[in-house]
C-alpha positions as CSV (number, residue, x, y, z in Angstrom):
1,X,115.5,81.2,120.3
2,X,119.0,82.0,120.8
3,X,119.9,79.7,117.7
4,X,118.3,81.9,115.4
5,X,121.3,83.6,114.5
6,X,123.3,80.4,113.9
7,X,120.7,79.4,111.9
8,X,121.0,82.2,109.7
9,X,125.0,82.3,109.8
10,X,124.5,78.7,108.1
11,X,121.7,79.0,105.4
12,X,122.1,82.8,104.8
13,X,123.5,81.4,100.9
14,X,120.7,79.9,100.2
15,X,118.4,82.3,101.6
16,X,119.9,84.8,99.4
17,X,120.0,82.3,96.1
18,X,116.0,81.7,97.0
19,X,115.3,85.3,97.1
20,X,117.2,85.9,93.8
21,X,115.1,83.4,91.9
22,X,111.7,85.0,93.2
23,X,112.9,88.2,91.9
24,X,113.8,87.1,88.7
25,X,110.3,86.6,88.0
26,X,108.7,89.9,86.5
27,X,105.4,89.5,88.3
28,X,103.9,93.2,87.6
29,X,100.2,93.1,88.0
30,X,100.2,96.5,86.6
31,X,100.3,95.1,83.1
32,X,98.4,92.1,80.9
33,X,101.2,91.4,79.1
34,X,102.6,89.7,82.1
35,X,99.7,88.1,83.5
36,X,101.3,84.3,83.2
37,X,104.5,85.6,85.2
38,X,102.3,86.5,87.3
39,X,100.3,83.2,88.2
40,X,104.1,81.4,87.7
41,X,104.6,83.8,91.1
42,X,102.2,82.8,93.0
43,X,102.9,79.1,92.4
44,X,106.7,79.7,93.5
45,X,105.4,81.3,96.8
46,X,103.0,78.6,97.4
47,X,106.0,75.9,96.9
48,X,108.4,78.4,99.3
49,X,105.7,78.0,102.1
50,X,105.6,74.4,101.3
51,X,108.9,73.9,101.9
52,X,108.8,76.1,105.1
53,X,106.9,74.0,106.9
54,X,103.3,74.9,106.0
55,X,100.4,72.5,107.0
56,X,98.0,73.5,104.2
57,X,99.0,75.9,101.7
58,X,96.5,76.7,98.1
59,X,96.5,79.1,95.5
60,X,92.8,80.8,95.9
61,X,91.2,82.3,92.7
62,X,89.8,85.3,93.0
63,X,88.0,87.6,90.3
64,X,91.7,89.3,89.6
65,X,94.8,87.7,90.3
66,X,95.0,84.4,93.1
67,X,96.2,84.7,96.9
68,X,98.6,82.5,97.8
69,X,97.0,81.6,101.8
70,X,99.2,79.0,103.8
71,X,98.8,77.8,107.4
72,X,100.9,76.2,109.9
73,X,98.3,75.3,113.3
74,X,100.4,73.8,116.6
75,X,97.3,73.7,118.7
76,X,93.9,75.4,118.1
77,X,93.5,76.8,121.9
78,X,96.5,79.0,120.8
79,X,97.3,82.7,119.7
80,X,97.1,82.7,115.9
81,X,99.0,85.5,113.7
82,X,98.2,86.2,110.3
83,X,101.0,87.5,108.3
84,X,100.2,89.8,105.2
85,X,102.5,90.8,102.3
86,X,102.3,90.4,98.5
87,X,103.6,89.0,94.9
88,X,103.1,91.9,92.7
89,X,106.0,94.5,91.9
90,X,105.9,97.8,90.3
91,X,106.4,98.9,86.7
92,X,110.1,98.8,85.9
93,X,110.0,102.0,84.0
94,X,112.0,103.7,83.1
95,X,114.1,101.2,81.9
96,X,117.1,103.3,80.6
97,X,117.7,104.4,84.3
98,X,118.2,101.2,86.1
99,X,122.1,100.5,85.7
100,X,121.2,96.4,85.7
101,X,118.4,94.9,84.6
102,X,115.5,94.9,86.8
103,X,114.6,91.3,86.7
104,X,118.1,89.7,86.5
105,X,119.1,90.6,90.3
106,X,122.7,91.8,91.5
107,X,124.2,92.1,94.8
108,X,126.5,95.4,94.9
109,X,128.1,96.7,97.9
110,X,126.6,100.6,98.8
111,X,127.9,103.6,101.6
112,X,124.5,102.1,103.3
113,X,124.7,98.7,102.5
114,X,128.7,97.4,103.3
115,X,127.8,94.1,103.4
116,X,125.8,94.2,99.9
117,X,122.2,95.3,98.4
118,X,120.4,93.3,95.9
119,X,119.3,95.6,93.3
120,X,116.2,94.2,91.6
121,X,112.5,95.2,91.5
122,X,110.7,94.1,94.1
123,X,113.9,93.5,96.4
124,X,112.3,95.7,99.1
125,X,109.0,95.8,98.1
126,X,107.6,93.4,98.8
127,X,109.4,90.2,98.1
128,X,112.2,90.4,100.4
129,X,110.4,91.6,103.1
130,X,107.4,89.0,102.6
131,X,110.1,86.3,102.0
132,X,112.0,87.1,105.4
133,X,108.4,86.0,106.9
134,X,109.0,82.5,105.3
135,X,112.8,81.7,106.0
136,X,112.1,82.9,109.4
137,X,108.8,80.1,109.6
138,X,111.3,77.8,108.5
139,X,113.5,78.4,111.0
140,X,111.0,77.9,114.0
141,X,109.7,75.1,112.5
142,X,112.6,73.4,112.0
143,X,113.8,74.0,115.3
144,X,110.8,73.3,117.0
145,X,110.9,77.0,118.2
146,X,106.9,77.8,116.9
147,X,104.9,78.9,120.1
148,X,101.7,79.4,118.3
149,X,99.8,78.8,114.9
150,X,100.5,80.8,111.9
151,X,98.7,82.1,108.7
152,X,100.0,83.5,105.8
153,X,97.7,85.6,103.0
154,X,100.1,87.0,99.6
155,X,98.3,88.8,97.1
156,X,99.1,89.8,93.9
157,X,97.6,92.9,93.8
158,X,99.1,95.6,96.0
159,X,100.6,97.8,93.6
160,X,97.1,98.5,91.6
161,X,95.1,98.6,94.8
162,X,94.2,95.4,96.3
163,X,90.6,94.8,94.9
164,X,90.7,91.1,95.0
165,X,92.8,91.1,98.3
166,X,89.4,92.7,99.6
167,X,86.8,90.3,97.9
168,X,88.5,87.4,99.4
169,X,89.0,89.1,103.2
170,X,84.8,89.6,103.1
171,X,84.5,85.8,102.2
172,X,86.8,84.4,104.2
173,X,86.0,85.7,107.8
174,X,86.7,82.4,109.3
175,X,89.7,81.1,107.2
176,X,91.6,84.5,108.3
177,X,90.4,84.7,111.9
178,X,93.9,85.4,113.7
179,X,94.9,87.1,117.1
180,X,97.1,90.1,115.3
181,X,98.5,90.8,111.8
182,X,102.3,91.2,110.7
183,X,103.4,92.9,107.9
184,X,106.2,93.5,106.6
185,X,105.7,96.4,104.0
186,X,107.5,99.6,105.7
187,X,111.1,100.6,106.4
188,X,112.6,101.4,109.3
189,X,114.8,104.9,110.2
190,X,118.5,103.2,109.8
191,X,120.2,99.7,109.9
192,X,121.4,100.9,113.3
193,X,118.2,102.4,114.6
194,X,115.1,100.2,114.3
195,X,112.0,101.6,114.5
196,X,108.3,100.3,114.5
197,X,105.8,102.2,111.7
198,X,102.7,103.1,114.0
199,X,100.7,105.3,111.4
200,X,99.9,105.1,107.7
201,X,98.3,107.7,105.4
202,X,95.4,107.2,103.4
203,X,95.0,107.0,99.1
204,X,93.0,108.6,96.6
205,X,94.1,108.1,93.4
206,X,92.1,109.4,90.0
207,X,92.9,110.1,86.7
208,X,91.7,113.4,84.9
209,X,91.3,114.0,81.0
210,X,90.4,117.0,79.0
211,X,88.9,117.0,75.9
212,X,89.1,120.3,73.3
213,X,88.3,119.8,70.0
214,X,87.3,116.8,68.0
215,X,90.9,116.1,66.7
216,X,94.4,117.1,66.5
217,X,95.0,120.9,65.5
218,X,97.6,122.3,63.6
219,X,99.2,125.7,65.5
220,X,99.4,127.4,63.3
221,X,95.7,127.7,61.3
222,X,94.3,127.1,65.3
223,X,96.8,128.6,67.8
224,X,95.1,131.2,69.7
225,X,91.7,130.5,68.6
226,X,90.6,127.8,70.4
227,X,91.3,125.8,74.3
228,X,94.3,123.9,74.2
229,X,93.7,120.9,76.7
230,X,97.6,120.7,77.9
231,X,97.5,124.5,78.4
232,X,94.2,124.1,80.1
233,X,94.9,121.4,82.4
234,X,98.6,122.6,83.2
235,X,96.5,125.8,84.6
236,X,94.1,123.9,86.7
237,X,96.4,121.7,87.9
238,X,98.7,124.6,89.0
239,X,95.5,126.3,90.9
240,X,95.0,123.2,93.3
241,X,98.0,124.6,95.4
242,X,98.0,127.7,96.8
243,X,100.9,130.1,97.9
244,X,101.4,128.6,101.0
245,X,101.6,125.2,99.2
246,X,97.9,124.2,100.9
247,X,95.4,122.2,98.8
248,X,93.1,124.6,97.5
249,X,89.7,121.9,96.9
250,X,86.8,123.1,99.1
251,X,86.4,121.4,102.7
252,X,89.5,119.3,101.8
253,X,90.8,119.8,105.0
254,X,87.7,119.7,107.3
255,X,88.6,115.9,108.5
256,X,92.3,116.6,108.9
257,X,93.3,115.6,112.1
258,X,95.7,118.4,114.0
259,X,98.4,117.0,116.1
260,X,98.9,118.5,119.3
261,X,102.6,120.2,119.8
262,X,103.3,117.3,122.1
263,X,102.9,115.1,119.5
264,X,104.8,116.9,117.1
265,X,107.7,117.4,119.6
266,X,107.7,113.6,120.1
267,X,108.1,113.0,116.7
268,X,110.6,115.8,116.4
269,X,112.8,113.3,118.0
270,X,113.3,110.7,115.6
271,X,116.7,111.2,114.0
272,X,116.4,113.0,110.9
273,X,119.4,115.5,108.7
274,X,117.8,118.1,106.7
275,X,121.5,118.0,105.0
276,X,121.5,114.4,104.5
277,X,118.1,114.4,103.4
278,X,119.1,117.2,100.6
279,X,122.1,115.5,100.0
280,X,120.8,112.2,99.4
281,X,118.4,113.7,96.6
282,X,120.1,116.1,94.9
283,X,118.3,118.9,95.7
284,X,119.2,122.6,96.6
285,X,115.7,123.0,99.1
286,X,112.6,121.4,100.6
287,X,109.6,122.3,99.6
288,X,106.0,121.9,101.5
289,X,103.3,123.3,103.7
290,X,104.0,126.4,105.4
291,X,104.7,125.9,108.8
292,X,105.6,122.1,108.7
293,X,108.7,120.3,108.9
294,X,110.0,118.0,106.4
295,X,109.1,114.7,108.3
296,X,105.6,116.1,109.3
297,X,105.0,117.1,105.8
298,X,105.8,113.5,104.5
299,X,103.7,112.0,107.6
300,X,101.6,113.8,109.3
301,X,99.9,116.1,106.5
302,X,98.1,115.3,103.3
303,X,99.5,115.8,100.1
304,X,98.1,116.0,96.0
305,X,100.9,115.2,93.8
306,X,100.9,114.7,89.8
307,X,102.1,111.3,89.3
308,X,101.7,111.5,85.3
309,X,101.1,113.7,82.8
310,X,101.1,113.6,78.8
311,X,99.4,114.7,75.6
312,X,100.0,116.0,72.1
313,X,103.0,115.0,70.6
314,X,105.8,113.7,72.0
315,X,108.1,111.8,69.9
316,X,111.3,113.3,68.2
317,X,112.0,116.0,66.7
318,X,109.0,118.1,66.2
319,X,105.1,118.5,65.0
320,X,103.2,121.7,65.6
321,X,99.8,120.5,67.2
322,X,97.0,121.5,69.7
323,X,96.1,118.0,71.1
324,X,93.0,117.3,71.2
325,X,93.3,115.6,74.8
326,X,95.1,116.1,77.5
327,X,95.7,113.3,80.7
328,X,97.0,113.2,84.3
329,X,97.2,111.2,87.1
330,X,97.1,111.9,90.7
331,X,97.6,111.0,94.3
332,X,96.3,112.2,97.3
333,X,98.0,111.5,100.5
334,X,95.6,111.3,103.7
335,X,95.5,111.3,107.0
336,X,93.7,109.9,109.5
337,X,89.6,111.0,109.6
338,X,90.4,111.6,106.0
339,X,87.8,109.2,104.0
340,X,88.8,108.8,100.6
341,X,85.9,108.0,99.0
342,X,84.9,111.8,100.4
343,X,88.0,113.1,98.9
344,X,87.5,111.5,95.9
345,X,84.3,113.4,95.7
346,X,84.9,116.5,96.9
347,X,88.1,116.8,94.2
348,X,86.0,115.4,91.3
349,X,83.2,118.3,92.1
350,X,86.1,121.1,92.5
351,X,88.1,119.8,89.0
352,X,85.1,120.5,87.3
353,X,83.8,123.6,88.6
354,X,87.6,125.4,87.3
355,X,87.4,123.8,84.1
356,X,87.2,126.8,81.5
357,X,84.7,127.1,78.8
358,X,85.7,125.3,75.8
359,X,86.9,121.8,76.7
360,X,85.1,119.1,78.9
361,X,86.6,117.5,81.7
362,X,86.7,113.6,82.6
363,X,87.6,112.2,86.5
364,X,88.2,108.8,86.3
365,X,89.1,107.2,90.1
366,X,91.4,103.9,90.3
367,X,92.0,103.4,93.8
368,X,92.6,104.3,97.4
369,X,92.2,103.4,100.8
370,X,91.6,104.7,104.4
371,X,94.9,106.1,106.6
372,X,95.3,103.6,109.7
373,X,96.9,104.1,113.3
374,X,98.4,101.7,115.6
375,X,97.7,101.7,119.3
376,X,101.5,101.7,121.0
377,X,100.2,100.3,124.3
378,X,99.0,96.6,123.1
379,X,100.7,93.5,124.3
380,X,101.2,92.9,120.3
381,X,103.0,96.0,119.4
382,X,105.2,95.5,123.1
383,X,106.3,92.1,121.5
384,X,107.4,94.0,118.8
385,X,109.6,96.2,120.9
386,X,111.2,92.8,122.6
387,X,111.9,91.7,118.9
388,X,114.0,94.7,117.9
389,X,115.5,95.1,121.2
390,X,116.6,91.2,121.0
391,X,117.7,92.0,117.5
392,X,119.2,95.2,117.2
393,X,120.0,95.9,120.9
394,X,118.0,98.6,121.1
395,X,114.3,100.0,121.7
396,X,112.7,100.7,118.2
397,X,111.1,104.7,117.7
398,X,107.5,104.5,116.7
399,X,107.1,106.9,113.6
400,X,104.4,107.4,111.6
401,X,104.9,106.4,107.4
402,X,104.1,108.7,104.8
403,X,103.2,105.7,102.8
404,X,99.7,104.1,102.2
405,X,98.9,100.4,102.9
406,X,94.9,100.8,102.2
407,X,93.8,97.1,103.7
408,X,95.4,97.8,107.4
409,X,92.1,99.1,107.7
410,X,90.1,97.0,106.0
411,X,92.1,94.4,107.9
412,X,91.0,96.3,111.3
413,X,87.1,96.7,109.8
414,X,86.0,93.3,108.5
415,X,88.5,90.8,110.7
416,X,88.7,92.9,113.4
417,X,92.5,92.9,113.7
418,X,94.8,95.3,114.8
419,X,98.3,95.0,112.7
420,X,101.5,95.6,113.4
421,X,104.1,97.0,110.9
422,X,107.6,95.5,111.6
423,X,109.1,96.8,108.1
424,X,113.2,96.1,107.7
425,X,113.7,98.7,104.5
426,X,115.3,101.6,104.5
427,X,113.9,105.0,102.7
428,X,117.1,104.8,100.2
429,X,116.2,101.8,99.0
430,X,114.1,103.2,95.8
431,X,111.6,101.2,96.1
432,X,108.5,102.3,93.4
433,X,112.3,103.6,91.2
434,X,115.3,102.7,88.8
435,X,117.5,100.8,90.8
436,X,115.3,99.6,93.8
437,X,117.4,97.6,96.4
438,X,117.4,95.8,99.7
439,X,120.3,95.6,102.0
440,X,121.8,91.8,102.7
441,X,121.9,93.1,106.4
442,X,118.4,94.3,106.3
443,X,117.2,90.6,105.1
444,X,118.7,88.9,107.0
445,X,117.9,91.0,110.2
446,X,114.6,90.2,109.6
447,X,114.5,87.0,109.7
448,X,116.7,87.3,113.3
449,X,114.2,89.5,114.3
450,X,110.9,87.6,113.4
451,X,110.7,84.9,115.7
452,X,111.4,86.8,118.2
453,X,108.0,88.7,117.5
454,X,106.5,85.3,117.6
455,X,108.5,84.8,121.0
456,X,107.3,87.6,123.2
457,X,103.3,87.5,121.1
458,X,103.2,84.2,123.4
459,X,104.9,85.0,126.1
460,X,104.0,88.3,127.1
């Protein structure tokens, strides 16, 4: 195991030339229009496994877009882990922000990164994090390091809410059956202090519409007279918080788990700068839940944010309308207890009731997924304190992501797997933004750190 490094020292060229290739290709699942990019994706994965050391690696159809599942077995009687990441990026809008294009990748040294980020979409999430998994496969197999068998499932459907990912876990109970489940989808508190993601929050995501008259208006012959839907929905929208910043829906809150001030104190010691964290995005303030810190609010708490909103006119210069439609989109954060199917429910029922008379309201849902929690005390998530200490030098803090990964617990509820979250990004690496980025050192720590997991999973 101690070769692992010089391992890396000697291949970390290529690594990095591999990597760039994969992100070259603009594989959003997002949008059609890029459907082949996609499928060309998933065949470039499947040949990186290949090359790995794979056994047995196929491209599986599934009613959306294929998973790329590849297997490495040393002996049956041993521990098996199933390591999860995915294909897909994000939407590289807007466009006119990135300051290099978002599919033709760039290495540029940062305050963060000294040693170089590579600024592309999908650096961080998820295709240099899912593609440490593979160099560091290579590694052990080539070395003859592998203690125990190894599976590999890598969607393309992640970022629009995994609904083939969760067709093909149902079917395939016995071709994922696995000891524990790796993922690499999370970041970590700093390059110099690791830490291990024990808790996830949950997803409900819905679109909402409202509908006024049968067409376009002119403000002028119609202003005052009748509902205008942007007016209309800016107003309900604005009544879903209250003073306090609390989410106003009825019973919203009723499954909400309350951490005791133990726990919060606990987490309170995580290393976090309010200044920094102001400084980093430009803003004078914070702004959250009365009586909640900063890290609790992006953690512990559940949120409703509008991710998108648009209507009438828009284009330049200007036309005097009433629109006849007006359109949103929004998250909901959850915690744990939180169901999102409930949530779903209970917000549809309240978005309707405050809808005025004189326009008619629409809820469509998309996705979400149920918040997950990992036990700290298993001999899996002690394997993954060995790696980072091994790595880094230093114990890892367990903190608890604001983020949503919605198959951890479908994962946990039809394999019966627990999963551990050993994610290398860092939160300034604007991931889901203009100019997303992952840190050389970050990469390539990773792949130190990996085996190492493997390691200490076998020999506990």
């Amino acid at each position: 195991m101690d070769s692992v490094k010089n391992y890396i020292n000697e291949n970390k060229d290529r690594f990095i030339a591999e990597l760039i290739e994969l992100l070259k290709m603009p594989s959003i699942s997002a949008d059609a229009a890029y459907s082949q990019d996609m499928l060309n994706t998933a065949d470039a994965v499947k040949n990186a496994l290949e090359k790995a050391g794979c056994d047995k690696v196929e491209i599986c159809e599934t009613p959306g877009y294929p998973i790329v599942y590849g297997e490495k077995t040393i002996d049956p009687a041993l521990p098996t882990v199933l390591v999860y990441g995915h294909y897909d990026v994000q939407p590289a809008d807007p466009i006119e922000l990135w300051e290099s294009d978002p599919f033709e990748p760039v290495i540029k040294k940062t305050d963060i990164h000294p040693d170089g980020a590579i600024f592309a979409r999908g650096a961080c999430d998820d295709k240099g994090q899912m593609f440490m998994h593979v160099k560091a496969l290579e590694y052990m197999v080539k070395n003859n390091v592998l203690p125990c068998n190894v599976k590999f499932m890598i969607e393309g459907e992640e970022e629009i809410g995994s609904g083939s990912l969760s067709w093909f876990v149902k079917n395939n109970h016995e071709k994922l059956k696995n000891d524990i489940i790796l993922i690499s989808d999370t970041s970590m508190l700093a390059n110099d202090t690791p830490s291990i993601t024990t808790g996830l929050r949950g997803l409900s995501y819905v679109e909402v519409e409202v509908t006024g008259a049968n067409r376009d208006l002119h403000s002028g012959l119609y202003g005052g007279a009748v509902a205008n839907p942007i007016n209309v929905l800016t107003k309900m929208i604005a009544s879903l918080h209250d003073e306090n910043n609390r989410i106003t829906i009825p019973h919203f809150y009723d499954k909400v788990e309350e951490l005791s001030q133990a726990e919060r104190d606990e987490m309170a010691k995580a290393p976090f700068s309010l200044e920094a964290y102001k400084k980093a995005l430009d803003i004078d303030e914070v702004y959250g839940e009365k009586g909640y810190t900063t890290t609790e609010r992006a953690s512990i708490r559940p949120t409703l944010d509008v991710n998108g909103i648009w209507g009438g006119y828009t284009g330049q210069g200007a036309k005097t309308v009433i629109p006849s439609k007006a359109y949103a989109k929004i998250s909901m954060r959850l915690v744990p207890n939180q169901d999102n199917h409930e949530i779903t429910e209970l917000f549809t029922k309240h978005f309707e009731s405050i809808a005025p008379a004189g326009v008619r309201v629409k809820v469509t849902p998309h996705h979400g997924g149920q918040g997950y929690v990992t036990p700290t005390d298993t001999p899996a998530y002690q394997a993954a304190v060995k790696a980072c200490q091994a790595s880094f030098g230093k114990e890892p803090i367990p903190v608890r992501s604001g983020g949503s990964i919605p198959i951890v617990a479908l994962f946990e509820e039809e394999l019966g797997s627990k999963s551990i979250l050993l994610g290398f990004g860092l939160d300034s690496d604007a991931i889901h933004s203009p100019n997303e980025h992952y840190g050389i050192f970050n990469f390539l720590k990773g792949i130190e750190t990996i085996p190492w997991f493997y390691h200490y999973f076998v020999n506990k």
